[in-house]
N, C-alpha and C positions, 0 to 999 in steps of 0.2 A: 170532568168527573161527574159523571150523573145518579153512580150508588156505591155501592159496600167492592172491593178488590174484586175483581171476576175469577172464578176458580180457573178459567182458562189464559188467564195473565199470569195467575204462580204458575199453572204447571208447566206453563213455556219457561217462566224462569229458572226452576228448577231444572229444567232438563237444559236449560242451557248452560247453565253453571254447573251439570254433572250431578247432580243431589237425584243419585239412581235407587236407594233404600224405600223401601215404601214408608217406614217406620220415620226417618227422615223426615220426608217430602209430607205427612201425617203432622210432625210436629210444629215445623214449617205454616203448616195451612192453618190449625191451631190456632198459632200464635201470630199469624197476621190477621186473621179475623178476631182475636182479642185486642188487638191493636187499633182493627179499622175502626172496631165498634167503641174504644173509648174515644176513638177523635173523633166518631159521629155525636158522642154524646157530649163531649168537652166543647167544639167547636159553632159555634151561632149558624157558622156559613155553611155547613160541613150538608152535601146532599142528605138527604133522607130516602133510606131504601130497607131493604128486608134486611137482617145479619144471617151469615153463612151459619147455622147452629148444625151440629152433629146430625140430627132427626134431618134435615135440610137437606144436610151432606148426602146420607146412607140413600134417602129417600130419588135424589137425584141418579146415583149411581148405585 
């Protein structure tokens, strides 16, 4: 693990597991980037990388 979840590891998970909704697959990415970012802040070891923000998100895609 070298940063924050790669948006291209959910979206393979999602689409592997069927999570075909955009709105879904939206809430999903969300909520594992609120996730990643309190174990980056919680954990000592946890790497250090950018977090996935919305501005981040839109801007990429």
């Amino acid at each position: 693990m070298g940063g924050p979840i790669m948006f291209l590891s959910i979206e393979r998970w999602a689409e592997r597991n069927g999570l075909a909704s955009q709105d879904d697959f939206a809430g999903l990415l969300a909520a594992l980037s609120v996730l990643d970012e309190e174990w980056r802040r919680k954990s000592p070891n946890a790497p250090k990388g950018r977090p996935l923000s919305p501005e981040l998100f839109d801007a990429l895609f």
